[in-house]
C-alpha positions as CSV (number, residue, x, y, z in Angstrom):
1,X,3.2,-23.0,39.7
2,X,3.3,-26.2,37.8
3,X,6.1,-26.6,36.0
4,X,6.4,-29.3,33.0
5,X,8.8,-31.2,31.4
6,X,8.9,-32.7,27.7
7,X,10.3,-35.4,26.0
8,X,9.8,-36.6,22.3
9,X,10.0,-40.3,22.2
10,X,10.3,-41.8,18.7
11,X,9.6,-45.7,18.6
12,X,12.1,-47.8,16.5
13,X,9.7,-50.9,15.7
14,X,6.5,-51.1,14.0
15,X,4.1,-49.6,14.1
16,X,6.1,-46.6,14.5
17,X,4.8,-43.7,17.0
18,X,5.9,-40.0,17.1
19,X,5.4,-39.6,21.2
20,X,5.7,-36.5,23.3
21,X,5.3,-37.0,26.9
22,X,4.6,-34.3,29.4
23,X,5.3,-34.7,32.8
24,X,4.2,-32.1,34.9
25,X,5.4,-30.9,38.8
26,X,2.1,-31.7,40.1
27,X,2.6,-35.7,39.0
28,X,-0.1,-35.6,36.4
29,X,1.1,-36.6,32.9
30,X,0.0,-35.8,29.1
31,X,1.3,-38.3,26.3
32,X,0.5,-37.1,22.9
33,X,0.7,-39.0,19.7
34,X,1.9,-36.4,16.9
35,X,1.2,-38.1,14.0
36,X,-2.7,-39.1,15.3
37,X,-2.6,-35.6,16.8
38,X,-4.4,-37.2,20.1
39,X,-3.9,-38.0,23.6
40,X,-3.1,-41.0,24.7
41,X,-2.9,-43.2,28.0
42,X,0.1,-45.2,29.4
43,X,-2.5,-48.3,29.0
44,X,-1.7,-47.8,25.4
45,X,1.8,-48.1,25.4
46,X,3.9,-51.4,24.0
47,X,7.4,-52.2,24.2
48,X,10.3,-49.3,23.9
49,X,7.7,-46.5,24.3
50,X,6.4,-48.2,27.6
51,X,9.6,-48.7,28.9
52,X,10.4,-45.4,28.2
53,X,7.5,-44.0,30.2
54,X,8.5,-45.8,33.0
55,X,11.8,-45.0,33.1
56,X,11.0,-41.2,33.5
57,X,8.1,-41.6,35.8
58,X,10.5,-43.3,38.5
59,X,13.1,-40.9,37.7
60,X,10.4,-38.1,38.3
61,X,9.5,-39.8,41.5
62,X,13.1,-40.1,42.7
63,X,13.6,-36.8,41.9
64,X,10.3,-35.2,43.9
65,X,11.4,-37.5,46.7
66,X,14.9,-35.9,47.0
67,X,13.7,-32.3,46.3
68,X,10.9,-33.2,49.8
69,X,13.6,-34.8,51.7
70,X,16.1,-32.0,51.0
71,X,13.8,-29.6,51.7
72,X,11.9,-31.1,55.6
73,X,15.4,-32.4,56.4
């Protein structure tokens, strides 16, 4: 089963983005603009909204990492 989590990022500085990004169990990620209505790639990040994505991803890996230690330990 692959699970997936979503957060709704809204950047604060020009040019302003509407972001939802989807992190699923598996470690594969979505990030969707809303207001372009397209996928995007973390490439295409800038500032806050970058920051933001990598924020989550290592709290995602910290959090898979726990989950496999608790679980072969």
């Amino acid at each position: 089963m692959n699970n997936c989590e979503n957060y709704r990022f809204i950047e604060r500085n020009r040019p302003w983005r509407d972001l939802t990004f989807k992190f699923y169990s598996n470690g594969s990620l979505t990030i969707i603009d809303n207001t372009a209505e397209e996928v995007i790639t973390p490439r295409e990040l800038k500032g806050e909204s970058y920051d933001f994505y990598v924020r989550k991803r290592i709290a995602y890996i910290k959090q898979d990492l726990s989950a496999k230690m608790r679980k072969f330990a």
